[in-house]
N, CA and C atoms as an extended XYZ file, in Angstrom:
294
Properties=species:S:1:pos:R:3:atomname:S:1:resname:S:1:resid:I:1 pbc="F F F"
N        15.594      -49.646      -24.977 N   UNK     1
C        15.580      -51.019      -25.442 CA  UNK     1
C        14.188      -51.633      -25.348 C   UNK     1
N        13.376      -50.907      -24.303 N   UNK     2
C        12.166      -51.506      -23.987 CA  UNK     2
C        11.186      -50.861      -25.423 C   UNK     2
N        11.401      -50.391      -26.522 N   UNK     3
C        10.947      -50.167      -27.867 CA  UNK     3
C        11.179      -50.840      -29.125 C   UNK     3
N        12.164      -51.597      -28.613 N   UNK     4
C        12.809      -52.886      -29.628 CA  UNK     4
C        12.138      -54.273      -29.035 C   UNK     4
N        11.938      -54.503      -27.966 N   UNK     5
C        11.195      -55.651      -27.418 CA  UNK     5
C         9.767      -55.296      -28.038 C   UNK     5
N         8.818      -54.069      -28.237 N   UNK     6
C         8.216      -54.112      -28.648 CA  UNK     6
C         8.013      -54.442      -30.630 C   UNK     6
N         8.870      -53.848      -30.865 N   UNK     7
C         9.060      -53.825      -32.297 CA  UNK     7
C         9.285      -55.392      -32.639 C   UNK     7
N         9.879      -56.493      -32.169 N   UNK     8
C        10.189      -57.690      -32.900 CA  UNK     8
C         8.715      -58.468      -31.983 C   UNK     8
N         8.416      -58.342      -31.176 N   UNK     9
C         7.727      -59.336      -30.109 CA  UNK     9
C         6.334      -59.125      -31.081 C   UNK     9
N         5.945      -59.312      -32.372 N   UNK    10
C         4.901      -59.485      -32.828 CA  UNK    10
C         5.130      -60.812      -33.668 C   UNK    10
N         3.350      -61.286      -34.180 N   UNK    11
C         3.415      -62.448      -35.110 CA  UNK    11
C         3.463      -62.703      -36.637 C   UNK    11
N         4.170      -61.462      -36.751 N   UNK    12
C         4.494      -61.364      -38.246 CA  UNK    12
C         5.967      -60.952      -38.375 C   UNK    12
N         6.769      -61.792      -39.352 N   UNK    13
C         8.581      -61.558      -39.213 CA  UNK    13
C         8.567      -60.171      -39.206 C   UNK    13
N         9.878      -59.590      -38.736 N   UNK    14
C        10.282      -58.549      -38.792 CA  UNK    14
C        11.610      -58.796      -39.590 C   UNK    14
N        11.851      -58.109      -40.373 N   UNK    15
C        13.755      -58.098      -41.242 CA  UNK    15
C        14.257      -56.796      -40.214 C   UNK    15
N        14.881      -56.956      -39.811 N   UNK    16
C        15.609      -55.627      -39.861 CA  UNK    16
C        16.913      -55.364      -40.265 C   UNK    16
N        17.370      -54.383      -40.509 N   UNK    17
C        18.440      -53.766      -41.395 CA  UNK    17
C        18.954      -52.851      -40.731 C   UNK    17
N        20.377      -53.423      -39.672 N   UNK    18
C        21.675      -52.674      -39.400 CA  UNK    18
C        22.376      -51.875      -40.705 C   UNK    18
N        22.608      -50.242      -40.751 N   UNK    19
C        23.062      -49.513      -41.644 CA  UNK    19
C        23.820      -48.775      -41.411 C   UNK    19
N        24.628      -47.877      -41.533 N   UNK    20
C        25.314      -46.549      -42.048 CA  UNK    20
C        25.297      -45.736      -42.882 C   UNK    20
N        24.830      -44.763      -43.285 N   UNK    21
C        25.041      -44.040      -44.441 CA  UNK    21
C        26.559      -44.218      -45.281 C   UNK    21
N        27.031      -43.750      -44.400 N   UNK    22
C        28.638      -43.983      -44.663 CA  UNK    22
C        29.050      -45.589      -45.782 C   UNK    22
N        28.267      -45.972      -45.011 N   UNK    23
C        28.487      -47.829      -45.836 CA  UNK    23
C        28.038      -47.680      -47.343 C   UNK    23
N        28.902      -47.957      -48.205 N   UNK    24
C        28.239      -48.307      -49.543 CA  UNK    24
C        27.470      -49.475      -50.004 C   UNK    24
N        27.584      -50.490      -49.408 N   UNK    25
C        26.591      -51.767      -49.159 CA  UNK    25
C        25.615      -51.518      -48.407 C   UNK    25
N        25.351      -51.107      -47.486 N   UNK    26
C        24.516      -50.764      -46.656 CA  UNK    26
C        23.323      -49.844      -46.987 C   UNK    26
N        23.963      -48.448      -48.277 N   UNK    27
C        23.221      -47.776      -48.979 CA  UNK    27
C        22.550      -48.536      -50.257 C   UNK    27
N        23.291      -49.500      -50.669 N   UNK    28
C        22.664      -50.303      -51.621 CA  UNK    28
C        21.989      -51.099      -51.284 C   UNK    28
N        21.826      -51.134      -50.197 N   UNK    29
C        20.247      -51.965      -49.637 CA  UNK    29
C        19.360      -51.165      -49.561 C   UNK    29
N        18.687      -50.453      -49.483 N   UNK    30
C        18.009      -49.605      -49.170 CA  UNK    30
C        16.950      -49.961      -50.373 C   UNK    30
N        17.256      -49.782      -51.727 N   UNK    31
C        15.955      -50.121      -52.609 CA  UNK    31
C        15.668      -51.552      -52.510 C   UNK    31
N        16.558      -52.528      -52.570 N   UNK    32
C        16.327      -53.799      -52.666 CA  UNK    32
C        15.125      -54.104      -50.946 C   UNK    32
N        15.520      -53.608      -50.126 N   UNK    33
C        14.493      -53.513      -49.079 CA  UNK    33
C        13.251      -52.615      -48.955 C   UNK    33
N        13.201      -51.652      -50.213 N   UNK    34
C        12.010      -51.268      -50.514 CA  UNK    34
C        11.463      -52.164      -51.328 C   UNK    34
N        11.881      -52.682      -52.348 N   UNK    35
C        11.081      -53.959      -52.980 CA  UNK    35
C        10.892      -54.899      -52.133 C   UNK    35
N        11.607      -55.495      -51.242 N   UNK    36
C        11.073      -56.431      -50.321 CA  UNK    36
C         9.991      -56.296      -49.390 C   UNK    36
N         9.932      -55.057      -48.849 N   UNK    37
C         8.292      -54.732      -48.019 CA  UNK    37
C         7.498      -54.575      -48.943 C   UNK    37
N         7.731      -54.053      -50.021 N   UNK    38
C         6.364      -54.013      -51.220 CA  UNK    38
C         5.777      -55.503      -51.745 C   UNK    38
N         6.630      -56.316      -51.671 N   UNK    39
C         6.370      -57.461      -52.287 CA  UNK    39
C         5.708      -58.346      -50.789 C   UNK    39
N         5.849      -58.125      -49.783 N   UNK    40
C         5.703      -59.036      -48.863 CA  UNK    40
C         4.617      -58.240      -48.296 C   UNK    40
N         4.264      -57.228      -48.146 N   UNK    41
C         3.315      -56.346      -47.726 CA  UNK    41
C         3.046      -56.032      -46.296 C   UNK    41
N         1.467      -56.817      -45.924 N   UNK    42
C         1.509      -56.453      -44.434 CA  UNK    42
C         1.683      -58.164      -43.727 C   UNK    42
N         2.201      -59.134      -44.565 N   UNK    43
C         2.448      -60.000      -44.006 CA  UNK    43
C         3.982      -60.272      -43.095 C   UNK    43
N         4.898      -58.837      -43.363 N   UNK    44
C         6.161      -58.791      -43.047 CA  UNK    44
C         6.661      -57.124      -42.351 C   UNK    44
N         7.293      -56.906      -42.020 N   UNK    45
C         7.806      -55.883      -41.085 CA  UNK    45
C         9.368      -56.069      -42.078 C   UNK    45
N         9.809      -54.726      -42.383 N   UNK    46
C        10.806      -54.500      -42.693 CA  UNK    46
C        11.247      -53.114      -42.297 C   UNK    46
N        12.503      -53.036      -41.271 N   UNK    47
C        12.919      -51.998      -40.402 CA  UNK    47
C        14.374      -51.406      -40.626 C   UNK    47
N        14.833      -50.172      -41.324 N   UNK    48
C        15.638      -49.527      -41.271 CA  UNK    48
C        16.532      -49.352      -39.718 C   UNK    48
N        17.980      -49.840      -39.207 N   UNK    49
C        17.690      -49.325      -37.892 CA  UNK    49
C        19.471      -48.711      -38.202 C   UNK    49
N        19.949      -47.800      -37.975 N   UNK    50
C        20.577      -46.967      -38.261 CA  UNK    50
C        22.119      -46.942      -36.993 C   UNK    50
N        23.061      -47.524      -37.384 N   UNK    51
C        23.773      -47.985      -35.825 CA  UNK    51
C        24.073      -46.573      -35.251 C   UNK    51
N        24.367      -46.054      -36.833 N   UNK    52
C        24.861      -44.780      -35.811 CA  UNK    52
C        24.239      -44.425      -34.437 C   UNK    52
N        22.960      -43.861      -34.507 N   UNK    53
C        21.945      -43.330      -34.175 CA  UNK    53
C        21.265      -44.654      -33.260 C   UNK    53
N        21.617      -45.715      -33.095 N   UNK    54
C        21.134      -47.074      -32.340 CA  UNK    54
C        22.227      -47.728      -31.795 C   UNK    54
N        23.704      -47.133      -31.149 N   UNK    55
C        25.124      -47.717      -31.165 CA  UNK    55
C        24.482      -48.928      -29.754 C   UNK    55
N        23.927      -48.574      -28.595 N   UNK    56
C        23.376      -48.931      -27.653 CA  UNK    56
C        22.727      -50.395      -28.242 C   UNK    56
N        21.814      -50.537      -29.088 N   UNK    57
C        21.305      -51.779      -29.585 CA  UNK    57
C        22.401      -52.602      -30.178 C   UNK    57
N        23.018      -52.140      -31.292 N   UNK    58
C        23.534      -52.388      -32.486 CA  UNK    58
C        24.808      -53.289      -31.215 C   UNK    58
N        25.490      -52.797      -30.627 N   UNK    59
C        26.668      -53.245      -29.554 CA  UNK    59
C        25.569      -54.880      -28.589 C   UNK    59
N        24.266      -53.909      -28.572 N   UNK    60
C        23.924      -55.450      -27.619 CA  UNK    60
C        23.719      -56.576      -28.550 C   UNK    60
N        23.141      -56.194      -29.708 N   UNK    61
C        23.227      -57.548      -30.606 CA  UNK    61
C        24.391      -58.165      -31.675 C   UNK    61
N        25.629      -57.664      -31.000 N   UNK    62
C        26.672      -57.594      -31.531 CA  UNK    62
C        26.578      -57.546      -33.611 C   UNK    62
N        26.654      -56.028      -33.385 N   UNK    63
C        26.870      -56.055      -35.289 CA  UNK    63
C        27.749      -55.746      -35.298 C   UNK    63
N        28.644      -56.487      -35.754 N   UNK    64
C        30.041      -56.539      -36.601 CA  UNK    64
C        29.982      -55.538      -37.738 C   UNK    64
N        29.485      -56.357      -39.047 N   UNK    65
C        29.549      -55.836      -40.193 CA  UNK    65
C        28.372      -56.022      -40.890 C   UNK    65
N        28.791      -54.337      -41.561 N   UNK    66
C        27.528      -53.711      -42.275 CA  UNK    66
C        27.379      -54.171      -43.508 C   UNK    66
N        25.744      -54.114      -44.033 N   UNK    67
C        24.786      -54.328      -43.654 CA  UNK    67
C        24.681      -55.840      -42.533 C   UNK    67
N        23.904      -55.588      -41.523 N   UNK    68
C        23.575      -56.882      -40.653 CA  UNK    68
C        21.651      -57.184      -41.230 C   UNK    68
N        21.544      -58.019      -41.391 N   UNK    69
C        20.256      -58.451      -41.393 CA  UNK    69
C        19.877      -59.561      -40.671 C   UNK    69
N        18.604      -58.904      -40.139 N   UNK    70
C        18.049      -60.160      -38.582 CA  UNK    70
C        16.688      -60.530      -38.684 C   UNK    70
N        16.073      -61.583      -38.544 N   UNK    71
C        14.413      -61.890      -38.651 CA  UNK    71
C        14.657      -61.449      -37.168 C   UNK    71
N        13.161      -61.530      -36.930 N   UNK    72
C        12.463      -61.917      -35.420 CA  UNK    72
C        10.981      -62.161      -35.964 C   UNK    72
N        10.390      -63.233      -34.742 N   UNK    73
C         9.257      -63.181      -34.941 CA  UNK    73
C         8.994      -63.860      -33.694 C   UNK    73
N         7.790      -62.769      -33.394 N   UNK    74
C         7.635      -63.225      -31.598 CA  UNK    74
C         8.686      -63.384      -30.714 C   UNK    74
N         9.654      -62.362      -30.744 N   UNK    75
C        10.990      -61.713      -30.200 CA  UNK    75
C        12.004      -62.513      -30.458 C   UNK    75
N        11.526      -63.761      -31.014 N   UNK    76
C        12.867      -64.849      -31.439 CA  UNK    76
C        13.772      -64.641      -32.653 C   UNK    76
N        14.979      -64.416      -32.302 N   UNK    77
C        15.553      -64.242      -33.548 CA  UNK    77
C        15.248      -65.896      -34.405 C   UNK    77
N        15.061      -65.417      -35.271 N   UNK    78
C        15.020      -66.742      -36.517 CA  UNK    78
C        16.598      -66.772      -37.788 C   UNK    78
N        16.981      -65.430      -38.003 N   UNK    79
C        17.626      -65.940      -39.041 CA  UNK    79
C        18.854      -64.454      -39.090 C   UNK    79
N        19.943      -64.490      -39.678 N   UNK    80
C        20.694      -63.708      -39.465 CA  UNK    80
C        21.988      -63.524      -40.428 C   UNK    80
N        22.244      -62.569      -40.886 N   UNK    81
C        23.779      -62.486      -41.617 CA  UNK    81
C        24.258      -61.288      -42.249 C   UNK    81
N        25.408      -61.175      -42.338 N   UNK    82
C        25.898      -60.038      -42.789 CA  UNK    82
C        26.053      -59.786      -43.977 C   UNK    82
N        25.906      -58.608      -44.374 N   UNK    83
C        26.516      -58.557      -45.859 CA  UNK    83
C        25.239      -58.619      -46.980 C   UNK    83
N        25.016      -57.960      -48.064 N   UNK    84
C        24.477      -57.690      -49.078 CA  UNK    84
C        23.230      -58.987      -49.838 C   UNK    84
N        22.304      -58.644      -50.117 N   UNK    85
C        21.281      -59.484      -50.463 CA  UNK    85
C        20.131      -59.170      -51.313 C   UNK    85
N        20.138      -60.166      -52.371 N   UNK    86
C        19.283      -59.343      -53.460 CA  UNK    86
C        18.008      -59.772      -52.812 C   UNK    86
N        16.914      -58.830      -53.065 N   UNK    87
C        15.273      -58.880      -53.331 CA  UNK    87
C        14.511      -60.580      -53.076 C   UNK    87
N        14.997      -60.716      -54.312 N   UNK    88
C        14.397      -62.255      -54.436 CA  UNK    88
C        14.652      -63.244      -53.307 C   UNK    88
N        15.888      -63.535      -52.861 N   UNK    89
C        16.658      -63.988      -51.863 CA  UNK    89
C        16.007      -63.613      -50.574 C   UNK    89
N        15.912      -62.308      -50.324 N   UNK    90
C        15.271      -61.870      -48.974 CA  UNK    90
C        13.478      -62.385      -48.575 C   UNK    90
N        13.175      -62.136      -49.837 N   UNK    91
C        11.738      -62.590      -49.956 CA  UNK    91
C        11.484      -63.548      -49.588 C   UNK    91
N        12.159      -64.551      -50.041 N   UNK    92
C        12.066      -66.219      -50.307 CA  UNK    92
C        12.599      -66.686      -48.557 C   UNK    92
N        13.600      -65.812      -48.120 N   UNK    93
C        13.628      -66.153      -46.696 CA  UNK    93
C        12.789      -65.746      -45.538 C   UNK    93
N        12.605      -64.813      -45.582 N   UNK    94
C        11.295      -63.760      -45.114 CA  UNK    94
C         9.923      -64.773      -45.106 C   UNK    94
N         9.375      -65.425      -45.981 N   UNK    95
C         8.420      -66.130      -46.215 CA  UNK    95
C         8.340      -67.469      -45.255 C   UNK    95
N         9.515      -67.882      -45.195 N   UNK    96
C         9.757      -69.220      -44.573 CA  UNK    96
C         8.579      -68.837      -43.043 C   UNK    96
N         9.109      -67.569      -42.253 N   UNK    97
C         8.260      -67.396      -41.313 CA  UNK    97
C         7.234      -66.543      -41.225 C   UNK    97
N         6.711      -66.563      -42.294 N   UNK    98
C         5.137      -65.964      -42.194 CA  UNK    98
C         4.021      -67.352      -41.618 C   UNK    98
């Protein structure tokens, strides 16, 4: 856990992205969050984090349902919700805390 305190505790947002393979929403994020780090660049952090393979995190920050998407910036969560999100949308929120 002490690698996730590092990962959000910077001054540029972080998105991250609770997934499953298994999830069909969850797989359909995947490009729309490659356009979103391309478009936002190095002003934003955008993080794949995989529950399977992260059940230990994913349980402490209680994810319900897949896809979960979370800001942080400077370890504070800022913004949060479940469920599917186009490009544009993510961007436009993402920005608020740059």
């Amino acid at each position: 856990m002490s690698k996730f305190g590092e990962l959000i505790d910077v001054n540029i947002p972080v998105l991250l992205n609770f997934f499953t393979e298994w999830n069909e929403q969850s797989v359909a994020m995947h490009p729309v969050l490659r356009d979103v780090a391309a478009a936002l660049g190095d002003k934003a952090k955008v993080i794949k984090i995989d529950v399977e393979k992260n059940k230990e995190l994913a349980e402490a920050l209680r994810v319900k349902g897949l896809p979960t998407l979370i800001i942080y910036k400077q370890g504070e969560m800022k913004w949060r919700q479940s469920g599917e999100q186009d490009a544009n949308t993510l961007i436009a929120i993402v920005q608020k805390y740059i």
